[in-house]
N, C-alpha and C positions, 0 to 999 in steps of 0.2 A: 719231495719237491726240491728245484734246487736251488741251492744256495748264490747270490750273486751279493760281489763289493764291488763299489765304483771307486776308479784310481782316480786321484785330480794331483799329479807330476807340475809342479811350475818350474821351467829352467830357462836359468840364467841365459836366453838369448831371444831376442825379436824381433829382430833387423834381418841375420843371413838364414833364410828358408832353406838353405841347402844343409847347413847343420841341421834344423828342426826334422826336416825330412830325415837324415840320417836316424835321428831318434825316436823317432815315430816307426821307420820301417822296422826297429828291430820289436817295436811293440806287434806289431800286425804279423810278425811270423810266429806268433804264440797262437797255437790254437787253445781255443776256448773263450777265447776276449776278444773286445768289439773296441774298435778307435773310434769313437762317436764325435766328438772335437778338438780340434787345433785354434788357440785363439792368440796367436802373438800381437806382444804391443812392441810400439818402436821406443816413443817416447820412456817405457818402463824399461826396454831390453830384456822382456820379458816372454814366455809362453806359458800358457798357461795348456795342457792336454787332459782330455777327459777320455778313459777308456773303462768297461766293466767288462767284469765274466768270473767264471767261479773262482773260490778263494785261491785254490792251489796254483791255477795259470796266473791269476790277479800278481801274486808274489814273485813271480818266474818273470813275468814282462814290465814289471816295474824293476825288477832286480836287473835284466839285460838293458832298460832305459838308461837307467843311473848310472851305471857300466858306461852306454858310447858317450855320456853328456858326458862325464868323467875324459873321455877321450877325444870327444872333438870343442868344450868349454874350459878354456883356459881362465880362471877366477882372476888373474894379475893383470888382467886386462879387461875385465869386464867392469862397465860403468852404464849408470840405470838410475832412474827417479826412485825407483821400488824398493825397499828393503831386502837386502839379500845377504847369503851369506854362501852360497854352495851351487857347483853348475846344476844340480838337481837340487834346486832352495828348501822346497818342503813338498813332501809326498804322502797325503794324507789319504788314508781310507776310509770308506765312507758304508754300511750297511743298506742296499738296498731289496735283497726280498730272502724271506725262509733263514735269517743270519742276526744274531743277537750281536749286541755291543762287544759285547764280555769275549766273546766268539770271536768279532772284526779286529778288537786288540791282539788276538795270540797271532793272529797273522800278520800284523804288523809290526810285531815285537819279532814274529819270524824274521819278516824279512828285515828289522834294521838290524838284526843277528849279520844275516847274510849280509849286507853292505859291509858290515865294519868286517869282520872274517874276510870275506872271500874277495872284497873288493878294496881294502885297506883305507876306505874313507870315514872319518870320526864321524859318529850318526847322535843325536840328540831326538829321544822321542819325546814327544807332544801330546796336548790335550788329553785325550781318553788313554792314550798309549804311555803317559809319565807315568815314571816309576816314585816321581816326588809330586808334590802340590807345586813348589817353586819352577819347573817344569811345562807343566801342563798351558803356562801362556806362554804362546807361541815368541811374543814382545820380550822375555825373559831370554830365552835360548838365542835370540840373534840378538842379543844387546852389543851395539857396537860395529855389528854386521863383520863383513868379510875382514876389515882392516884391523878389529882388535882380537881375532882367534889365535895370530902368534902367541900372547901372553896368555888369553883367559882357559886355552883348552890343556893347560899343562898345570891350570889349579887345580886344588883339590874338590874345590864347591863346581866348578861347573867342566868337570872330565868328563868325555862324551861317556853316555849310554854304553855305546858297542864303538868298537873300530879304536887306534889309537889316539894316543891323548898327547903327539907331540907333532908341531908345524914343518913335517918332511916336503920337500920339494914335492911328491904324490900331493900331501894337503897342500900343500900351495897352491899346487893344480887345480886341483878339485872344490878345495873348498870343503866346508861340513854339510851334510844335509839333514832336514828334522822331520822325521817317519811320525806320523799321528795315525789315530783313527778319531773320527769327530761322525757327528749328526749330520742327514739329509738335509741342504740348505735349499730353498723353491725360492725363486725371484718371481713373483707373483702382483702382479697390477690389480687394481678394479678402479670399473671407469663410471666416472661421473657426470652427473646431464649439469655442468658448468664452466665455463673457460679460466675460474676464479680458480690463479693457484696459493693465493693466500686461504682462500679457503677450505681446497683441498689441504694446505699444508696445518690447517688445524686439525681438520680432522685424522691427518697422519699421528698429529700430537697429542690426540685423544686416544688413539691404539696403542700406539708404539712404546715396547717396556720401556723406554728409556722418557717419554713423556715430554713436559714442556718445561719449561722455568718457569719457577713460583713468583709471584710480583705482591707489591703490595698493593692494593685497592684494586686499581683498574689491572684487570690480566692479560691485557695488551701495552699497554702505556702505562702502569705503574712500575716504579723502581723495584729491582733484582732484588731476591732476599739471599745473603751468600751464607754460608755456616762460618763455624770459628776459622778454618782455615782460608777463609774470601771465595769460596770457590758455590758460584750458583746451587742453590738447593731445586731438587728438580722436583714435579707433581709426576708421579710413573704414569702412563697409560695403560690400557685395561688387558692388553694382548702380552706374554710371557714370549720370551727367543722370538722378539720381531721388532726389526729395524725398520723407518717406512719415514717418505716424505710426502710431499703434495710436488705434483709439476704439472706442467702444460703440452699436450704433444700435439703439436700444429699438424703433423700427418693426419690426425684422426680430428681435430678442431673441440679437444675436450681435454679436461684437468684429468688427471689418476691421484690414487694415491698406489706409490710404489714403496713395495713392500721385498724385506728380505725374512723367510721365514727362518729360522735358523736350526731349526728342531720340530720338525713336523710330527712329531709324537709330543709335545708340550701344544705348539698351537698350530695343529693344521690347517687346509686349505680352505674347508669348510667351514672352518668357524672365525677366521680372519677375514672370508668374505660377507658372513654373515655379521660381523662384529661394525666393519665396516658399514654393513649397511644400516644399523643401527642407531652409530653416531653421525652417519651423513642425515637420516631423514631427522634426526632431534635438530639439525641445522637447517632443514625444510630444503636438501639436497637427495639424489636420489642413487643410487648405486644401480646404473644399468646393466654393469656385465663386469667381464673381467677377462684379461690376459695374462697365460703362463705364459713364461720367457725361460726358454731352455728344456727339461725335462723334466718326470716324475716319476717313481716309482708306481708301479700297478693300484698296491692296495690302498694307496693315498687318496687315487681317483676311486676307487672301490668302497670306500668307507665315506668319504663323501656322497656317493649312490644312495647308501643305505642311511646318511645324516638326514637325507632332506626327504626321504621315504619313511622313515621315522617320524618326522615331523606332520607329515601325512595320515599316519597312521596304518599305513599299509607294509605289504609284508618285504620283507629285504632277502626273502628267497629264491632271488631271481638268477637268471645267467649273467654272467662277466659285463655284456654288451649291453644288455638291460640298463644295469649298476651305471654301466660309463655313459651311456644316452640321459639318463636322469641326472648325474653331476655336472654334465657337461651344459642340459640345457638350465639347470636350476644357478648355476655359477653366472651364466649369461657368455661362456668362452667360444662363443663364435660370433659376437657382439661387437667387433674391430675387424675380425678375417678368421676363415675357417680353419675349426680345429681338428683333425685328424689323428684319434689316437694311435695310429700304427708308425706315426713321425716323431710322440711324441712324450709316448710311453716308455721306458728305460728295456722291460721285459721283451716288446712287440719290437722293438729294433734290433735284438737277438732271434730272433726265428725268422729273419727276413730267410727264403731261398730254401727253407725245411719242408719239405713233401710231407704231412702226417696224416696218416690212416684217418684219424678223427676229423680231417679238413674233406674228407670225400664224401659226396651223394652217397643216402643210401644204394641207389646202382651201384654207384662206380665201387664201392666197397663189397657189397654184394661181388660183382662181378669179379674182382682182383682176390677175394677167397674161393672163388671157385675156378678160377685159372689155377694152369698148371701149376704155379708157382707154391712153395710150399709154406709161404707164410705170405699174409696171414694165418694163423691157425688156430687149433682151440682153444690156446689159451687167450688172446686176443680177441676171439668170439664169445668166451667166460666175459672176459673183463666188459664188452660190447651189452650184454644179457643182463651183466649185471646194473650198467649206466640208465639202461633202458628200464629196470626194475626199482632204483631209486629217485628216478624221473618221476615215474607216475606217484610214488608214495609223495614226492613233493609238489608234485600237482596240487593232489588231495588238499596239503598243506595249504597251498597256495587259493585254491577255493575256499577253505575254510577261514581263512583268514580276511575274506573279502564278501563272508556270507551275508544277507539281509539279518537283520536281527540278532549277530554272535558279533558286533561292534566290538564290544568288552573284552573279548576272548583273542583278538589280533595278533598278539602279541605270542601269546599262546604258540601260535600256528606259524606265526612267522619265525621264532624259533625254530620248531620244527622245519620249517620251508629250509631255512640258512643251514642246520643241519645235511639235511638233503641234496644241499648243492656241493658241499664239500665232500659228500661221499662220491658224488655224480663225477667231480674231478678228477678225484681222485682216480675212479675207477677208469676215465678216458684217458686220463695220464699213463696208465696200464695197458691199455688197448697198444700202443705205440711201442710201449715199452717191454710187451712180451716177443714182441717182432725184434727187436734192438737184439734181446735176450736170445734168439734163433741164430740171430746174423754174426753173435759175438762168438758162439760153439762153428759155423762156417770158417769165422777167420782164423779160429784157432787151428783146423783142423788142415788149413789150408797154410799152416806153417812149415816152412823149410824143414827134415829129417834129416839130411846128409851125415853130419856129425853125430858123436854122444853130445855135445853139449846144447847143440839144437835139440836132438831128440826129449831131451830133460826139458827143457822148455816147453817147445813144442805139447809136450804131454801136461807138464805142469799149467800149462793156458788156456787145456782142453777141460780138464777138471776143473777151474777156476769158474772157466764159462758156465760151463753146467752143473755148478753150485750156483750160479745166477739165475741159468732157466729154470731153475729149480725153485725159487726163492719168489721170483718174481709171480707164479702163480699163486704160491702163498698169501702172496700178498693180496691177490685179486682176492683169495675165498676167504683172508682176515677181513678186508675192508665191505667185502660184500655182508658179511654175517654182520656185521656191528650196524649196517645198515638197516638189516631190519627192523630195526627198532622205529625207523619213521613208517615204514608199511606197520606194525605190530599200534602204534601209538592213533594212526588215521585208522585203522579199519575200529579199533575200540573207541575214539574220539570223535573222529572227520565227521565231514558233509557227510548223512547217512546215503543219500543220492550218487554218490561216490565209492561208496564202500569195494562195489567189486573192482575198482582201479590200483585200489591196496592190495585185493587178493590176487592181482594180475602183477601186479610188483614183487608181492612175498616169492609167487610162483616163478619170476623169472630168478628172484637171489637166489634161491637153492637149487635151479641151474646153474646160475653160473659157479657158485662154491662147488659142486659136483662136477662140472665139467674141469673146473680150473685145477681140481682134486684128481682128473685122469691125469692132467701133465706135470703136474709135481710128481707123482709114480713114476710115467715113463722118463723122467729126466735123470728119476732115480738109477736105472741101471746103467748108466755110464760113470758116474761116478765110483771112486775107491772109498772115500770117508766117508764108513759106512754108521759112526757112530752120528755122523753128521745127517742123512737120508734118513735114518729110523726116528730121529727126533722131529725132522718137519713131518715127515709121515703119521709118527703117532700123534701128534698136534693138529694135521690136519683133518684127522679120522675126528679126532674129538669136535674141531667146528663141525664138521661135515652133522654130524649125529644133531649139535645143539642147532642146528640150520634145519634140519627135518623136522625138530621138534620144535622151533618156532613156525618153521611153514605150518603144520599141521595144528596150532592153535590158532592163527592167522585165520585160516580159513575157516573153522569151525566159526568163529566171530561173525566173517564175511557170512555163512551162510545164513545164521538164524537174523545178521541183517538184513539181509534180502526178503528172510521168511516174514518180516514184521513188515517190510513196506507197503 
């Protein structure tokens, strides 16, 4: 699956558009990455840009950003409400799908590599990306901002990370910038049936980790309790990484309490509207709905799906669309104005204008495999065989989990269901992807010869490819075999009513593993690493065998269930 980081670049300018645009266009000639926002302020002199796409481009178009800001933001001139210190201030990356923390740090330790190196600007990493604790707050590394780096970046305690450590007319230019990587932050509303923003604003003070001030007697009008230092002792609120106030938003003629989530893996979407709704009805208010503002990652809305389907009791093995129709209607987010996951989801704003196999009618699929054309092909139709074969074992799932009388058992089965749909993904992710795998041995082959050094290429990108279409069916007849385990689990378990939808599953996986098993062979003979071909080979004989021998207990199961109905 792939990996995506979201950049968020703030640079030092928000007043002249014709700079921003300079910096923006050198983002947008990176392929792989999406410029999704420009948001300049005047009064800060500030922009703030949000772009994502995979790790590797993510480092390449922040690296060419910081590059023209370097070249069209002069720092000895630059003046701004905001805290700054560098024409590209702070450039933080952010984990948004298939990508761990640990993971979004080496890339951003890449790339402030790359800045101080190749660009000769002092870089200071941040938050998740500090190489110290002293570091890691942002407030720490621009202590002083732009006007005290002469002195402080030629100390010993605070020498940039990367890049050097003395105030050259370059940094004078430029200025230092501070590379982090940090948590998904969601600017998340929910709206309440009252125009009272004092009492939205309590209820903000009942969630929000930072809480209220302690008083004595009366918790509205009694006197502050401060510690030894005179400084307010606060009561926390109940919600971890969440900022939030109470306001009034005369557009819509209702209070919110607005909320900043800061770490959506400590407290996500769904339990911050839930939490909310909580302590609004202990105040005999009612939490109608709720508004995201700005985007989300996929599986945020996706786990929200299966929070309030949980709660239900019912099974969480459902499709994508499912998952996001149930979050969306359970959150209340089209409760102010309609919510459109394809605007609003981080993923679905990258596949805008992508034609995929898996997006066509059955005809139209049908049809375009049997045109002349030479892909789609079998491996694509493996992968297809196989989707359609953990389908049905998740059905089964999906019945049994919502049988009369196996209440108790839900859970059971909805396991099993969730299982099933990450196979099913999986295997449509493939369907596209053994096509990709055809078209990538075309383009190789369809490279320039003229020279030896093209010819060396040229051959080296032919073999490259077809270690890929190689690979890639593999992968169809790994992920198909491991799925039998939901047909092998339902026809021994499931709705017995059901049973031969299992055995119609089992029977299509060890097509597809057998089909997808001819095109790993024939990919084999264009290839030279032959030590490389005999290994997926012998590897895929081995599934291949353990795929008959699970089909053929599958069915013996199915049938003497049929015989007992």
């Amino acid at each position: 699956m792939r990996q995506l980081i979201e950049c968020v670049p703030n640079f030092s300018e928000g007043r002249d558009m014709n700079v921003i645009k300079q910096i923006t266009d050198e983002i947008e000639k990176v392929e792989g990455v999406k410029l999704l926002d420009v948001d300049p302020g005047a009064a800060t002199n500030r922009t703030v840009v949000t772009f994502v796409g995979t790790p590797d481009e993510v480092v390449e178009a922040a690296l060419v950003a910081i590059k023209k800001a370097a070249e069209v933001i002069d720092m000895r001139h630059h003046k701004g409400e905001h805290p700054r210190f560098g024409a590209t201030d702070v450039c933080p990356f952010v984990p948004v799908a298939n990508i761990t923390m640990e993971e979004t740090v080496e890339y951003a330790r890449k790339l402030a590599k790359r800045v101080g190196e190749e660009l000769g600007i002092p870089v200071f990493c941040y938050e998740n990306a500090a190489f110290t604790d002293v570091r890691k707050n942002l407030a720490n590394c621009r202590s002083g901002e732009y006007e005290a780096l002469p002195e402080r970046i030629i100390t010993k305690e605070w020498k940039p990370d990367f890049g050097p450590n003395e105030f050259t007319d370059r940094v004078a230019g430029s200025g230092v910038t501070a590379v982090g990587a940090r948590d998904f932050l969601v600017a998340f509303n929910v709206n309440l049936n009252t125009t009272s923003t004092r009492r939205a604003n309590a209820i903000a003070f009942d969630v929000r980790e930072r809480g209220r001030t302690k008083r004595e007697g009366n918790p509205i009008t009694g006197k502050i309790v401060k510690d030894e230092n005179g400084k307010p002792v606060m009561i926390p609120g109940s919600l971890k990484c969440v900022k939030g106030i109470g306001w009034f938003i005369e557009e819509y003629g209702v209070a919110q309490i607005s909320m900043n989530l800061t770490n959506i893996s400590v407290t996500p979407v769904h339990i911050a509207y839930d939490e909310v709704w909580k302590k609004a009805e202990a105040r005999g208010i009612r939490a109608t709905g709720s508004e995201l503002v700005g985007l989300i990652p996929l599986e945020a809305m996706l786990e929200a799906g299966r929070y309030f389907l949980r709660k239900q009791k019912r099974s969480v093995g459902i499709d994508n669309d499912e998952l996001l129709k149930i979050a969306i209607k359970s959150m209340g987010l089209e409760d102010l104005k309609p919510f459109n996951p394809k605007e609003r989801i981080i993923e679905y704003l990258l596949e805008e204008g992508k034609d995929k196999l898996v997006d066509m009618t059955i005809t139209g699929f049908a049809n375009e495999t049997a045109s002349e054309s030479p892909a789609p092909g079998g491996g694509s139709i493996a992968a297809t065989v196989g989707a359609l074969g953990v389908s049905l074992g998740t059905m089964v799932a999906n019945l049994s989990a919502h049988k009369r009388g196996w209440d108790d058992r839900w859970e059971e089965f909805s396991d099993w269901a969730e299982q099933g749909q990450k196979y099913k993904d999986q295997l449509l992710h493939l369907v596209d992807e053994d096509t990709n795998a055809f078209n990538k041995i075309m383009d190789a082959f369809g490279l320039p010869k003229k020279s030896e050094a093209e010819q060396k290429t040229r051959k080296q990108a032919i073999e490259d490819a077809s270690k890929y279409a190689m690979e890639i069916p593999f992968k169809v007849m790994d992920t198909a075999y491991r799925s039998i385990e939901v047909m092998r689990a339902m026809a021994e378990n499931g709705n017995p009513n059901s049973v031969s939808d299992a055995g119609v599953g089992a029977l299509c996986i060890l097509t597809a593993v057998e089909g997808a098993f001819l095109n790993v062979k024939i990919n084999a003979a264009g290839i030279d690493d032959k030590a490389f071909t005999s290994d997926l080979i012998n590897r895929g004989e081995e599934i291949a065998q353990k795929t008959k021998a699970c089909r053929d207990a599958i069915m013996e199961t199915v049938e003497q269930k049929i015989r007992e109905l």
